[in-house]
N, CA, C and O atoms as CSV, one atom per row, in Angstrom:
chain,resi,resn,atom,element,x,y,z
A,1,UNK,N,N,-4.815,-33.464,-22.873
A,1,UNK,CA,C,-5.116,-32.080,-22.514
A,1,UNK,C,C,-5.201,-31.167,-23.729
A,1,UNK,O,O,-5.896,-30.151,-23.687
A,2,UNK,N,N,-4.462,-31.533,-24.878
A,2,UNK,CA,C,-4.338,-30.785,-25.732
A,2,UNK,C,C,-5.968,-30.793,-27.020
A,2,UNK,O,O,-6.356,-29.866,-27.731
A,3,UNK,N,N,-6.509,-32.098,-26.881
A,3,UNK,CA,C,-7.975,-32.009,-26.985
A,3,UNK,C,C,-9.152,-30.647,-26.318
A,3,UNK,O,O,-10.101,-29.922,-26.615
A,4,UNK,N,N,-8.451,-30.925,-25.522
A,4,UNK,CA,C,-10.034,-29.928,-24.480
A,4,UNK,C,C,-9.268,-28.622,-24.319
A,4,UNK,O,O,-9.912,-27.866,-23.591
A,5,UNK,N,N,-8.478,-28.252,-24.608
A,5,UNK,CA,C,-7.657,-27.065,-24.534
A,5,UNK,C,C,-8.554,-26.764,-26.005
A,5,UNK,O,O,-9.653,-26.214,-25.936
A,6,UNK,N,N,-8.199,-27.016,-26.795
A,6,UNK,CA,C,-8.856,-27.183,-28.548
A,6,UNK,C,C,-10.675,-26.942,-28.383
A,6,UNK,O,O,-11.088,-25.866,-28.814
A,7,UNK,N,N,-11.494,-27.707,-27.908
A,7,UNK,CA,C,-12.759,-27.458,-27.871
A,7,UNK,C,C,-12.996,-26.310,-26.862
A,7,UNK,O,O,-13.918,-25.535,-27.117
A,8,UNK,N,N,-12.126,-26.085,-25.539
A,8,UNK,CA,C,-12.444,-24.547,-24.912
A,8,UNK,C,C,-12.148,-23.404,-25.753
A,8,UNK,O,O,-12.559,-22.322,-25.332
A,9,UNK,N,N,-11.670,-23.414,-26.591
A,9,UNK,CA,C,-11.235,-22.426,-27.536
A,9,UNK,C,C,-11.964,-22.256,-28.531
A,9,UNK,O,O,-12.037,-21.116,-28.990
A,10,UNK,N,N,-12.801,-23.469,-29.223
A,10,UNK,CA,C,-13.617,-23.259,-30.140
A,10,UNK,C,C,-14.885,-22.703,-29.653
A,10,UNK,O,O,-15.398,-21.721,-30.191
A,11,UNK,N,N,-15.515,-23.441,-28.428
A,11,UNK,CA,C,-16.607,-22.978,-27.654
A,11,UNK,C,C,-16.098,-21.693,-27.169
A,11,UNK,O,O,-16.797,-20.983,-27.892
A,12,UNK,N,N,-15.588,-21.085,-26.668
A,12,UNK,CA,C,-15.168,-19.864,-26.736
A,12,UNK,C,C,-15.445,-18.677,-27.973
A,12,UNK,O,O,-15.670,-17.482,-27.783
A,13,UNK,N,N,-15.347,-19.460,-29.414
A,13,UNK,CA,C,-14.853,-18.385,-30.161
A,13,UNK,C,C,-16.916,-18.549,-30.885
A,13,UNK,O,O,-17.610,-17.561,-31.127
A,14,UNK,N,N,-17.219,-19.494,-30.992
A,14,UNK,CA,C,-18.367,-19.731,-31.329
A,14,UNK,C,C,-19.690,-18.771,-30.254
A,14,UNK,O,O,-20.570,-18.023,-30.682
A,15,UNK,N,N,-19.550,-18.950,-29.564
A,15,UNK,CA,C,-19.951,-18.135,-28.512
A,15,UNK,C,C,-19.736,-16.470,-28.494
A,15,UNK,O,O,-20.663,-15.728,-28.171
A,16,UNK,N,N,-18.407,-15.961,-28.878
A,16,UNK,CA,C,-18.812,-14.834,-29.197
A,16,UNK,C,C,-18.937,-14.132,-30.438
A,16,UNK,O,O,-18.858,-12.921,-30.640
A,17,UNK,N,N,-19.304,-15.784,-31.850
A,17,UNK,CA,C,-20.097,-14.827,-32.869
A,17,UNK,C,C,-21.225,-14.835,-32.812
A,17,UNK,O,O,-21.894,-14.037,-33.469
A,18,UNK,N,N,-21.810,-15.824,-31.935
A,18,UNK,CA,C,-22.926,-15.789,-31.607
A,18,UNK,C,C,-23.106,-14.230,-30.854
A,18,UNK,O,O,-23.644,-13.403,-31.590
A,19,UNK,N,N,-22.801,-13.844,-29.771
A,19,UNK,CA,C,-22.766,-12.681,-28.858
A,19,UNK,C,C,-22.752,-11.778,-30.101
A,19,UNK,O,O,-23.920,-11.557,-30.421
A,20,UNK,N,N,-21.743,-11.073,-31.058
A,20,UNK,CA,C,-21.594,-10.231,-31.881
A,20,UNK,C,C,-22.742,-10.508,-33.123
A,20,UNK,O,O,-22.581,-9.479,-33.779
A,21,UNK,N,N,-23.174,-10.823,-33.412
A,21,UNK,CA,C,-24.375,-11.733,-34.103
A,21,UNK,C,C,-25.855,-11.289,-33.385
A,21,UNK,O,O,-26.823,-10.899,-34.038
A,22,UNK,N,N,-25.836,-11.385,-32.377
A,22,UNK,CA,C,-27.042,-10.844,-31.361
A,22,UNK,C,C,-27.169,-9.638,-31.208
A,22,UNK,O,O,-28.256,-9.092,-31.399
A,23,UNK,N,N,-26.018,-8.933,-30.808
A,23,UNK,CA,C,-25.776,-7.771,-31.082
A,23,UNK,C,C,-26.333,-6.395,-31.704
A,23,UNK,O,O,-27.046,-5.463,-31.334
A,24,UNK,N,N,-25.417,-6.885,-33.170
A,24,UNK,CA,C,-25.817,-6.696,-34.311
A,24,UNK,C,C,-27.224,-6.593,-34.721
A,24,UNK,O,O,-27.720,-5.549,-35.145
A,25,UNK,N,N,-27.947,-7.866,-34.563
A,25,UNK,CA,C,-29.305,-8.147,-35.039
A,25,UNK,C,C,-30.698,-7.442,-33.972
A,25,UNK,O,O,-31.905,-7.263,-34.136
A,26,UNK,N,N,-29.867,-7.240,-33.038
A,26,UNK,CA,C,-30.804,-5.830,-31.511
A,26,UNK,C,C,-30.572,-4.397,-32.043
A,26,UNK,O,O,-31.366,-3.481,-31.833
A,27,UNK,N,N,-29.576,-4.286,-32.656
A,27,UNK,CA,C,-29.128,-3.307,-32.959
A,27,UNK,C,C,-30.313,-2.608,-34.372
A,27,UNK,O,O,-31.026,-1.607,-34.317
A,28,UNK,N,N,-30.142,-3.528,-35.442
A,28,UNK,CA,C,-31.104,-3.408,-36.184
A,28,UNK,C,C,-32.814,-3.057,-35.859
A,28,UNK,O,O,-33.705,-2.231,-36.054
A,29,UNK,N,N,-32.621,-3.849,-35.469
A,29,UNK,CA,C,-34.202,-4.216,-34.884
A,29,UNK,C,C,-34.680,-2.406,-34.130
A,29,UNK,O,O,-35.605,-1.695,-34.525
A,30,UNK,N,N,-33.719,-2.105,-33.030
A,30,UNK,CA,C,-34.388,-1.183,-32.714
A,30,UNK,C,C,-33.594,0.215,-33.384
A,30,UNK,O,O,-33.615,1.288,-32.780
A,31,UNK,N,N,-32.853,0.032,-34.797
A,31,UNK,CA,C,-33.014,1.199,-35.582
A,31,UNK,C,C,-34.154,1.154,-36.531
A,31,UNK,O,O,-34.593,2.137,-37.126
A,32,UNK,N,N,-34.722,-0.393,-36.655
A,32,UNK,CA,C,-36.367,-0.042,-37.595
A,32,UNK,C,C,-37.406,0.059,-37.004
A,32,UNK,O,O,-38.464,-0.028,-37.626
A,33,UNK,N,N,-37.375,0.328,-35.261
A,33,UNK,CA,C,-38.257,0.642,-34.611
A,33,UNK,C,C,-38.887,1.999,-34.067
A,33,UNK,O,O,-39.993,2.389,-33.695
A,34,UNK,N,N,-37.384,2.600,-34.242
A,34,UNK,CA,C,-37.253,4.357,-34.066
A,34,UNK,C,C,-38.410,5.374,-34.676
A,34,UNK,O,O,-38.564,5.519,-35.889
A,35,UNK,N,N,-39.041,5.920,-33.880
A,35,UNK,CA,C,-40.389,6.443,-34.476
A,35,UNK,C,C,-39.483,7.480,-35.368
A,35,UNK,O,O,-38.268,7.660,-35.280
A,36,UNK,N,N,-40.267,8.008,-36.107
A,36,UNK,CA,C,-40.259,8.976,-37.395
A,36,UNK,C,C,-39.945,10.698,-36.449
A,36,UNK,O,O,-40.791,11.142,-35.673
A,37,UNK,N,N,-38.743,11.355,-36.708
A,37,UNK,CA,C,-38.333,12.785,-36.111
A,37,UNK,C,C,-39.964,13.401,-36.381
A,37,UNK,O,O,-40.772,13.185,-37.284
A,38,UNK,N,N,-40.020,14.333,-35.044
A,38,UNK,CA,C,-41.415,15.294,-35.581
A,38,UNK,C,C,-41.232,16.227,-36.514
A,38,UNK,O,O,-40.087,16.647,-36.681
A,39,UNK,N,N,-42.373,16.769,-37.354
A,39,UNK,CA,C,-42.558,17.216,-38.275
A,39,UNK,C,C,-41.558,19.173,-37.812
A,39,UNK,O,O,-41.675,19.915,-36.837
A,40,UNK,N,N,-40.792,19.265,-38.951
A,40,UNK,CA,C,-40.162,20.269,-38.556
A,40,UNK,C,C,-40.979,21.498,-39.583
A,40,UNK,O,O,-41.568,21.376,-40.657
A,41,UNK,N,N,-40.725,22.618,-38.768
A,41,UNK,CA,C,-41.330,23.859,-39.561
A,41,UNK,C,C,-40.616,24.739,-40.175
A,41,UNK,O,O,-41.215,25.658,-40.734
A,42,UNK,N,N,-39.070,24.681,-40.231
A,42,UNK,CA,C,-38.165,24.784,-41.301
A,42,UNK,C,C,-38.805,24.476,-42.708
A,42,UNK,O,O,-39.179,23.369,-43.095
A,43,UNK,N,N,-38.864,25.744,-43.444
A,43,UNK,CA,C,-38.945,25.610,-44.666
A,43,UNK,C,C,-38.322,24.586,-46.078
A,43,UNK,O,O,-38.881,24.356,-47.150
A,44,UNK,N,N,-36.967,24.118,-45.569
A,44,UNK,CA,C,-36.205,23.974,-46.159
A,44,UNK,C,C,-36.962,21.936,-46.165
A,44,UNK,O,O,-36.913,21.240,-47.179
A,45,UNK,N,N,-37.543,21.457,-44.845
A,45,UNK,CA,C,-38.020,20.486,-43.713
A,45,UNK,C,C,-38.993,20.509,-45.041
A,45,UNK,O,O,-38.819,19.753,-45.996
A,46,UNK,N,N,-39.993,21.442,-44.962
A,46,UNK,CA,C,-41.226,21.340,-45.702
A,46,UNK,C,C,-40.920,20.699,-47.378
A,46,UNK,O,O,-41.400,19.685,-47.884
A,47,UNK,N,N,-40.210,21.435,-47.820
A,47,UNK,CA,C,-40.035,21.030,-48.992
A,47,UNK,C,C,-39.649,19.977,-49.347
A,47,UNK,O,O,-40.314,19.457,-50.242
A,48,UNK,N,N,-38.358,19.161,-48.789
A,48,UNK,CA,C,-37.949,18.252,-48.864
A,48,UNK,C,C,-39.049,16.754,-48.564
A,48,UNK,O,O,-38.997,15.661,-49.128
A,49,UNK,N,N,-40.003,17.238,-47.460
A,49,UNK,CA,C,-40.690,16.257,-47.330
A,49,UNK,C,C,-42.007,16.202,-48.687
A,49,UNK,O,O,-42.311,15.170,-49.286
A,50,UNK,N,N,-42.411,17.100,-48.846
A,50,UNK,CA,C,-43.332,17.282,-49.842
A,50,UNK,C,C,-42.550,16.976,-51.127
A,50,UNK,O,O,-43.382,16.366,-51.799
A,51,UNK,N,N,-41.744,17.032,-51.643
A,51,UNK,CA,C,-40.709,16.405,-52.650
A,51,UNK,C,C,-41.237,14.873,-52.246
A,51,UNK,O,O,-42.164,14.368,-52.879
A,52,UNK,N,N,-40.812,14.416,-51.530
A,52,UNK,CA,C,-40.449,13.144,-51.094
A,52,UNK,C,C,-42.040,12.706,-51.304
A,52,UNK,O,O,-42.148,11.633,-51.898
A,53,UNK,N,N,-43.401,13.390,-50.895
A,53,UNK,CA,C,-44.680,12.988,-51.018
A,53,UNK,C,C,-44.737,12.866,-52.418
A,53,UNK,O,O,-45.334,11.895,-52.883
A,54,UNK,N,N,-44.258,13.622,-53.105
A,54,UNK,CA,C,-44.464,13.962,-54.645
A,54,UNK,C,C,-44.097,13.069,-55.654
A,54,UNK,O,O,-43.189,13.223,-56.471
A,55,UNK,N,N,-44.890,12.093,-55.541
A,55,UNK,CA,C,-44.243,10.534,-56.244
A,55,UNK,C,C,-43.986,10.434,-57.649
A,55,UNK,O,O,-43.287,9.649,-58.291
A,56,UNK,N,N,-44.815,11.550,-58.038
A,56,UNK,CA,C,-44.399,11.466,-60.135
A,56,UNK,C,C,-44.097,12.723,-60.407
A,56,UNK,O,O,-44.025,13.141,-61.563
A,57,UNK,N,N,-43.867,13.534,-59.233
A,57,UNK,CA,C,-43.147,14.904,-59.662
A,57,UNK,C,C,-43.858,15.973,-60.752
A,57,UNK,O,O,-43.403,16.556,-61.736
A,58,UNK,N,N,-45.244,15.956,-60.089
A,58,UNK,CA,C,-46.147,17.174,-60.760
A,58,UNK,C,C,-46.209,18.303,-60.147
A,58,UNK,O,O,-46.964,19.264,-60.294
A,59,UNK,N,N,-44.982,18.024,-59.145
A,59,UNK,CA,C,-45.465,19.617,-57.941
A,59,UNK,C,C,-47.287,19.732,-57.350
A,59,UNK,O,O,-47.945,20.750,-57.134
A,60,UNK,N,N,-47.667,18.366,-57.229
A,60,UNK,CA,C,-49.105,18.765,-56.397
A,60,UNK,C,C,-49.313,17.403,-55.635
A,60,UNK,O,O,-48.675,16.464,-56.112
A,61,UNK,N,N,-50.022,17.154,-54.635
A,61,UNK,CA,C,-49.906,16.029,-54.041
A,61,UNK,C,C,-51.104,15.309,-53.991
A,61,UNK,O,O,-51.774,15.600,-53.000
A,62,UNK,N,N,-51.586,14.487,-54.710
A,62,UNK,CA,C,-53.357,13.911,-55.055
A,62,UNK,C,C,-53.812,13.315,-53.485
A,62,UNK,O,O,-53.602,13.946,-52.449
A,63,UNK,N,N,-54.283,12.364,-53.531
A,63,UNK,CA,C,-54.924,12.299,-52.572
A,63,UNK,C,C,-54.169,10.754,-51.923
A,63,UNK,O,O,-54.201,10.459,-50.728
A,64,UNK,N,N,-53.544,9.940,-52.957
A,64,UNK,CA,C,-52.900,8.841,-52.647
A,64,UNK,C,C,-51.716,9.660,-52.357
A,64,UNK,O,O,-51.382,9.652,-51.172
A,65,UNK,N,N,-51.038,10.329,-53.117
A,65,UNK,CA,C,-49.647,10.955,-52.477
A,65,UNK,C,C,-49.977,11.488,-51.079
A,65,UNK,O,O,-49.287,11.001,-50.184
A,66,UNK,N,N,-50.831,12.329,-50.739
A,66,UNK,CA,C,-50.824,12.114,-49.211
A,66,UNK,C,C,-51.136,11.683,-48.388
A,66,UNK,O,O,-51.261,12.274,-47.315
A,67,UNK,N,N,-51.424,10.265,-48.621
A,67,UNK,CA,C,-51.694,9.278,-47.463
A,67,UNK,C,C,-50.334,8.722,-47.104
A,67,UNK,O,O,-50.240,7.885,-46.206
A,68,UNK,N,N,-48.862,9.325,-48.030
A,68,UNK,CA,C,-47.796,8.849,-47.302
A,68,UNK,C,C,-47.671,9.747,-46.395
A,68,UNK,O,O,-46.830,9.154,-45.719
A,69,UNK,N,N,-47.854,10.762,-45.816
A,69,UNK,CA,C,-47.800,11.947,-44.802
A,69,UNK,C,C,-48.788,11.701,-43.488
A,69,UNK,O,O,-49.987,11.850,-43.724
A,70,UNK,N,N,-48.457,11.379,-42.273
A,70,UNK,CA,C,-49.103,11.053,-41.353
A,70,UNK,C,C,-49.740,12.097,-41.303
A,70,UNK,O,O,-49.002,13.082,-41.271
A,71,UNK,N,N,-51.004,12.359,-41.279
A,71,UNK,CA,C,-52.509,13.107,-41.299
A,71,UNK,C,C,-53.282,13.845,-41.737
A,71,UNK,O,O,-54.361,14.317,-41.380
A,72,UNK,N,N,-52.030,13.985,-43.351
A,72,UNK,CA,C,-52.807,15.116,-44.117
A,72,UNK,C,C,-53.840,13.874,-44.668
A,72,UNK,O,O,-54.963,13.907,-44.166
A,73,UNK,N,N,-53.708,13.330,-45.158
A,73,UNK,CA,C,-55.012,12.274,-45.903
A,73,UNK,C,C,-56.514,12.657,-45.295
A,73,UNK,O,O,-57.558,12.715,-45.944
A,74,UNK,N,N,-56.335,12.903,-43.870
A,74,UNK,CA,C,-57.609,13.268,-42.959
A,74,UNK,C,C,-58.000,14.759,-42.762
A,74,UNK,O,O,-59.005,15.105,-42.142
A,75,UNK,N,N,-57.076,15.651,-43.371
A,75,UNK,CA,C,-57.123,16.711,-43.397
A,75,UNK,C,C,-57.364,17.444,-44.410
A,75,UNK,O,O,-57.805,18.592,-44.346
A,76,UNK,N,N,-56.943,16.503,-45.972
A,76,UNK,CA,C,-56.975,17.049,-47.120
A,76,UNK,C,C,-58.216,17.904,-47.608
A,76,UNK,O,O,-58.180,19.056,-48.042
A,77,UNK,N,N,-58.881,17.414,-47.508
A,77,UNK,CA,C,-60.319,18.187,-47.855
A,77,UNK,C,C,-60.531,19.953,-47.406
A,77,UNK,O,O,-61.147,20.846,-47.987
A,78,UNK,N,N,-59.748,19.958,-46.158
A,78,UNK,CA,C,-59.573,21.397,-45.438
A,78,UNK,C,C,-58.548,21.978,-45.835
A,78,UNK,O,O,-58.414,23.201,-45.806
A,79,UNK,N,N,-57.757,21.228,-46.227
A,79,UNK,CA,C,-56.040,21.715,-46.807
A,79,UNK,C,C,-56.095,22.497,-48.411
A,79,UNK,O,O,-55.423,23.483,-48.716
A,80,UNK,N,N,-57.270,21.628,-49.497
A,80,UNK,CA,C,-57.207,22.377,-50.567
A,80,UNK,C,C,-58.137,22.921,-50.755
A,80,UNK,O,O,-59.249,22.494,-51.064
A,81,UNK,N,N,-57.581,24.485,-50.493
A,81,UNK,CA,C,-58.322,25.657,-50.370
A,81,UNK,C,C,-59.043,26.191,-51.934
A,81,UNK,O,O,-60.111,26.797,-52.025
A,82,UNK,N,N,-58.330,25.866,-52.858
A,82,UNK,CA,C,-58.840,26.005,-54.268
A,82,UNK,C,C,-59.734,24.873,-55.086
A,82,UNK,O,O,-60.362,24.930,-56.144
A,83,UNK,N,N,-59.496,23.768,-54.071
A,83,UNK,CA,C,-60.638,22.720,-54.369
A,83,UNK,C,C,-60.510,21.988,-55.930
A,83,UNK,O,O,-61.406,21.625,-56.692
A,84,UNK,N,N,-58.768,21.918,-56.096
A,84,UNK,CA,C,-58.194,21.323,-57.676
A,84,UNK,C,C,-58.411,20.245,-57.274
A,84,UNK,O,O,-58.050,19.391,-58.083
A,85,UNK,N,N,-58.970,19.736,-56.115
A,85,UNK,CA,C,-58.687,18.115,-55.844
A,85,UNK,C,C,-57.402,17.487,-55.446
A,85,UNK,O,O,-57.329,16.261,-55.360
A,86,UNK,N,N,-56.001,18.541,-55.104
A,86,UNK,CA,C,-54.569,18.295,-55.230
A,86,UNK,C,C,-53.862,19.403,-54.098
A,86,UNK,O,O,-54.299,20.505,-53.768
A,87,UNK,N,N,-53.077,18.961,-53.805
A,87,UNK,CA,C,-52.368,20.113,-52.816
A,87,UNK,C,C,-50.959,20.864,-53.285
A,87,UNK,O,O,-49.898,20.300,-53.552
A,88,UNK,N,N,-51.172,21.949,-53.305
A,88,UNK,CA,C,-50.394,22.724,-54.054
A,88,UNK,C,C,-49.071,23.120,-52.847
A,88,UNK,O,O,-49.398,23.644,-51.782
A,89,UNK,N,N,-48.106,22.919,-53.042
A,89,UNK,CA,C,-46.870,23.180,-52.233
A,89,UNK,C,C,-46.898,24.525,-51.436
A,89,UNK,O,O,-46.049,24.558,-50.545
A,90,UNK,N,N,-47.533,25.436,-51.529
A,90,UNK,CA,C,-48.224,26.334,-50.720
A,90,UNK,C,C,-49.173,26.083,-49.906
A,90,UNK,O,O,-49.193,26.603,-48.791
A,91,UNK,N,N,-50.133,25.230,-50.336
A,91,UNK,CA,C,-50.972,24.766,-49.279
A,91,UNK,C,C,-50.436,23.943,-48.192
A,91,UNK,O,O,-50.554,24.311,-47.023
A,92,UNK,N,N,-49.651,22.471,-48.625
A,92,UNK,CA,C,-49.104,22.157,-47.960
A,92,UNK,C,C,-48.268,22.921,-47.026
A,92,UNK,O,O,-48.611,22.553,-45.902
A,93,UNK,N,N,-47.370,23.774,-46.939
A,93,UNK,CA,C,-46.660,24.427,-46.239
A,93,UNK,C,C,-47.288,25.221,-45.346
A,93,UNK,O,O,-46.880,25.657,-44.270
A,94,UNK,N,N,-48.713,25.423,-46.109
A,94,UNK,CA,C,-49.255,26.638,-44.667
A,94,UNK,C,C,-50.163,25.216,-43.919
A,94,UNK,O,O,-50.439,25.445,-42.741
A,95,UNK,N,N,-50.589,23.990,-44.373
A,95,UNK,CA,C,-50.564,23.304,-43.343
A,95,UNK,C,C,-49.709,22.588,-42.518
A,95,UNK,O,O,-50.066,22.032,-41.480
A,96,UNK,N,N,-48.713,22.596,-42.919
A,96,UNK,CA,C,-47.311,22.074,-42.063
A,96,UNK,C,C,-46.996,23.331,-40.928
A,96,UNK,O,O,-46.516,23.238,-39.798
A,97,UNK,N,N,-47.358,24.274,-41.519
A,97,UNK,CA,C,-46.815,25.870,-40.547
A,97,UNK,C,C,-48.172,26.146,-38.830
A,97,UNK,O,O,-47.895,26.699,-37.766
A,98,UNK,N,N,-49.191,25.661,-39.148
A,98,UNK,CA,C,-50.155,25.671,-38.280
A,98,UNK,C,C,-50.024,24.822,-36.968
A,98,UNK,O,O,-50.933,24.825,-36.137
């Protein structure tokens, strides 16, 4: 008895790292599935994200820097109003504000 007393206990314990293991790995899965918060119109929102677009830190955003921004890339052309070819952190913001 003292055999199978021994393997119910192991199958037991195997079983719930498996369970905690599954878990865990659902858990992940649908925190890298979580769509992206909507775009906020907080100023403070704007900047930080345009920072974050701003990949070599020239304060302007070319045309590859905003293809990390879901839809300015398709918009850019209407967005730079001075036509530098670049989006100036003012521009951006009054298209984030619209």
């Amino acid at each position: 008895m003292t055999v199978k007393r021994k393997n119910i206990v192991a199958n037991f314990e195997a079983r719930s790292v498996a369970l905690v293991a599954s878990w865990t790995l659902a858990g992940a899965a649908l925190a890298q599935s979580a769509p992206p918060p909507p775009p906020s119109r907080d100023g403070r929102a704007v900047s930080t994200l345009f920072r974050q677009a701003d990949q070599n830190g020239d304060g302007q955003l070319s045309r590859s820097e905003a293809a990390s921004v879901p839809g300015l890339e398709a918009a850019f052309d209407r967005l730079d109003t001075d036509r530098s070819d670049s989006l100036s952190h003012e521009e951006f913001a009054q298209a984030r504000s619209n």
